[in-house]
Each structure stands twice: as C-alpha cells, then as structure tokens.
Backbone as CSV, one residue per row, in Angstrom:
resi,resn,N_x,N_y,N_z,CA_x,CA_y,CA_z,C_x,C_y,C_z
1,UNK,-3.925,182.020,-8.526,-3.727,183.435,-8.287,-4.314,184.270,-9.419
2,UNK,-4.558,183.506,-10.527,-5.372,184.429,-11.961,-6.238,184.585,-11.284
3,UNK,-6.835,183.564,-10.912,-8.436,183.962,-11.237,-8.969,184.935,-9.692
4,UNK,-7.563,185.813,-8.851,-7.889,185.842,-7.584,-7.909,187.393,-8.501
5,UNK,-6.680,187.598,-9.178,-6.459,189.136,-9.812,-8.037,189.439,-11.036
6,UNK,-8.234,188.390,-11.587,-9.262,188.776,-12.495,-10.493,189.250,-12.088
7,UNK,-10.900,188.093,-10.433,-11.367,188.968,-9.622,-11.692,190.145,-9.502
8,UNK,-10.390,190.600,-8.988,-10.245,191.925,-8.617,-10.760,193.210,-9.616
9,UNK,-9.669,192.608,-10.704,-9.918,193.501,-12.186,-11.308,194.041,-12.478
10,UNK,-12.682,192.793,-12.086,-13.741,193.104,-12.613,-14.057,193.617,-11.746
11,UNK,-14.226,193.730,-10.234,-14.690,194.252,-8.985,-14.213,195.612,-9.212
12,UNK,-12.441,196.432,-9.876,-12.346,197.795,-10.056,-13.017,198.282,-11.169
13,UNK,-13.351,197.391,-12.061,-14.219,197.958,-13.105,-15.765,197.836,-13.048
14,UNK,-16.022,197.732,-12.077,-17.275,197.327,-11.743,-17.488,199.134,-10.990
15,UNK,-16.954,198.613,-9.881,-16.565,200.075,-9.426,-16.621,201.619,-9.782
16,UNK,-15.487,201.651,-10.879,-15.265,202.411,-11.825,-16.637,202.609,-12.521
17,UNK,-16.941,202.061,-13.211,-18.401,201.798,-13.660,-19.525,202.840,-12.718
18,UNK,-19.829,202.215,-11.629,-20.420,202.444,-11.204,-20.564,204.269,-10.517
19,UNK,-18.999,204.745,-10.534,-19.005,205.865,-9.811,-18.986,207.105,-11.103
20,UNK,-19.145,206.418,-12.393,-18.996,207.617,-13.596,-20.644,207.573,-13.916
21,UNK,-21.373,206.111,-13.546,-22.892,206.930,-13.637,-23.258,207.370,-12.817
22,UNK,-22.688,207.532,-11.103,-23.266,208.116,-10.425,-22.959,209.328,-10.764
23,UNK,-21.713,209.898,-11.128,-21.012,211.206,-11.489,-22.010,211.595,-12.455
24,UNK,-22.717,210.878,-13.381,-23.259,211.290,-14.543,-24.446,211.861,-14.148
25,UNK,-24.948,210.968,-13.396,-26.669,211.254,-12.644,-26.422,213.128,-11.649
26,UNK,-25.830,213.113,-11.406,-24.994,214.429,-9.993,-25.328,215.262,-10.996
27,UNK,-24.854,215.172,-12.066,-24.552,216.418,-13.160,-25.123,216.918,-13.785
28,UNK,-26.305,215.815,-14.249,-27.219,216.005,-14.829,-28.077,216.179,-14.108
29,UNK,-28.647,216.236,-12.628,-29.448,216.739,-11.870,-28.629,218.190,-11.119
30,UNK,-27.936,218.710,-11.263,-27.229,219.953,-11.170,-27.730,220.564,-12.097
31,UNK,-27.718,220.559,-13.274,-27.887,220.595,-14.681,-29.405,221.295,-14.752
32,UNK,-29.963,220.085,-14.364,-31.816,220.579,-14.405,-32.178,221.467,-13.174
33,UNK,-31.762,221.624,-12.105,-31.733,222.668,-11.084,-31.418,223.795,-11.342
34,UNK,-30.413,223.881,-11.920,-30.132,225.057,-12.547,-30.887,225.823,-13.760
35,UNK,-31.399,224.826,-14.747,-32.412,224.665,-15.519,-33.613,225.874,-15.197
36,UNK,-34.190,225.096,-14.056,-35.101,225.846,-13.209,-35.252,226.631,-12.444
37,UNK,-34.327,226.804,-11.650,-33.843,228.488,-11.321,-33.464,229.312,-12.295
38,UNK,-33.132,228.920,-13.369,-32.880,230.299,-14.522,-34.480,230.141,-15.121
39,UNK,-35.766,229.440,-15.305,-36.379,229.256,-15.965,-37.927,230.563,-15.004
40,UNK,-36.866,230.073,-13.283,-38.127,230.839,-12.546,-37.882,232.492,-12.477
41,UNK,-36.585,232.484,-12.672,-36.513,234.033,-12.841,-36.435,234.301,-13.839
42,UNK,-36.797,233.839,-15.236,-37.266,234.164,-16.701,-39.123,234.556,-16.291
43,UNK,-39.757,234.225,-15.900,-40.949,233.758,-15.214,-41.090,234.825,-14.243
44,UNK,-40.402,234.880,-13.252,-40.324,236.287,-12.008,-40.286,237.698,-13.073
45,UNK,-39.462,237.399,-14.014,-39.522,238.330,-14.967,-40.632,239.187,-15.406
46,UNK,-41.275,238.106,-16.102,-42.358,238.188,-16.791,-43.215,238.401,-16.546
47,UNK,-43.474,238.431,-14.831,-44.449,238.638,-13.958,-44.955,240.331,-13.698
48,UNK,-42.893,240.589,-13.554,-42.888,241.846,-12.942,-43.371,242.835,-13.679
49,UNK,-43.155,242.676,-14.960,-43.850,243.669,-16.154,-45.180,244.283,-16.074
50,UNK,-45.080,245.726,-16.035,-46.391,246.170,-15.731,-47.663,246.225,-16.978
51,UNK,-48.638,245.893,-16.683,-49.564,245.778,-17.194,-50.524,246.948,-17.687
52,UNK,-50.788,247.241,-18.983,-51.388,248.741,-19.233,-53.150,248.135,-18.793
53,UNK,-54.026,249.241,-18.370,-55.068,248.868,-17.936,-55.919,248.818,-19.210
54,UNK,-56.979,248.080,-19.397,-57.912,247.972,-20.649,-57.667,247.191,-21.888
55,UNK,-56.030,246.700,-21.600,-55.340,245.903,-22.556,-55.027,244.538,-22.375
56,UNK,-54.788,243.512,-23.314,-54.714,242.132,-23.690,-53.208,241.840,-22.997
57,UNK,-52.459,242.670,-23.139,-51.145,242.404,-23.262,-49.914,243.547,-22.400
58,UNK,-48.838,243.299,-22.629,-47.614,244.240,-22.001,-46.753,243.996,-22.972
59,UNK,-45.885,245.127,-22.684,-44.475,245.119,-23.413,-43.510,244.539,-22.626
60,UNK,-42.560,243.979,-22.801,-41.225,243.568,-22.654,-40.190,243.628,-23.426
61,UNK,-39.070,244.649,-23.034,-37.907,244.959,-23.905,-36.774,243.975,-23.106
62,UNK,-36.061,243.062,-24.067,-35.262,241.770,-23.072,-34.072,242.640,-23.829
63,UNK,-33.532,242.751,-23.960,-31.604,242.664,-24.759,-30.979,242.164,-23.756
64,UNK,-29.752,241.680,-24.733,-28.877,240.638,-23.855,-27.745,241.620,-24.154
C-alpha cells in the first residue's frame, strides 16, 4: 500500500508542478500582450503628432 500512496504523492506533485508552469507561461504571455498594446499606442502616439513643414522633426509634450 506504500508504494500505491507514493504513487500517488508523485503523480499530485507532478501535477501541481505542472499547472504553476502553465500558470506561469498564461501570465507571462498576458504580460507581453499587454506589453504591446501599451507599446502600440505609445507609437499611435507618436504618429499623431503634427509635423511642421520644411523641418527634420516635431515636438511632443508627454507629462504624466
């Protein structure tokens, strides 16, 4: 009967195991999605800024 529970023991920790890297992987690809939707409207931003004619460059005033 040990070796039926020890079994078991490693099969819930196996388990266990297995569902905190999937949890880990979820989170961290949440993580980078989000990443990139804040990165494309930093970007949409930067776009929208109007451009003076005859010039290299634009202004952008950011405050947070």
């Amino acid at each position: 009967m040990e070796l039926a529970n020890s079994i078991a023991n490693m099969s819930m920790a196996m388990s266990a195991a297995k569902f905190q890297q999937d949890l880990g992987l979820t989170m961290m690809k949440k993580t980078m999605e989000a990443s990139v939707d804040m990165m494309n409207g930093v970007l949409n931003m930067a776009d929208s800024v109007p451009h003076f004619a005859g010039e290299n460059g634009s202004i952008l005033d950011v405050r947070a």
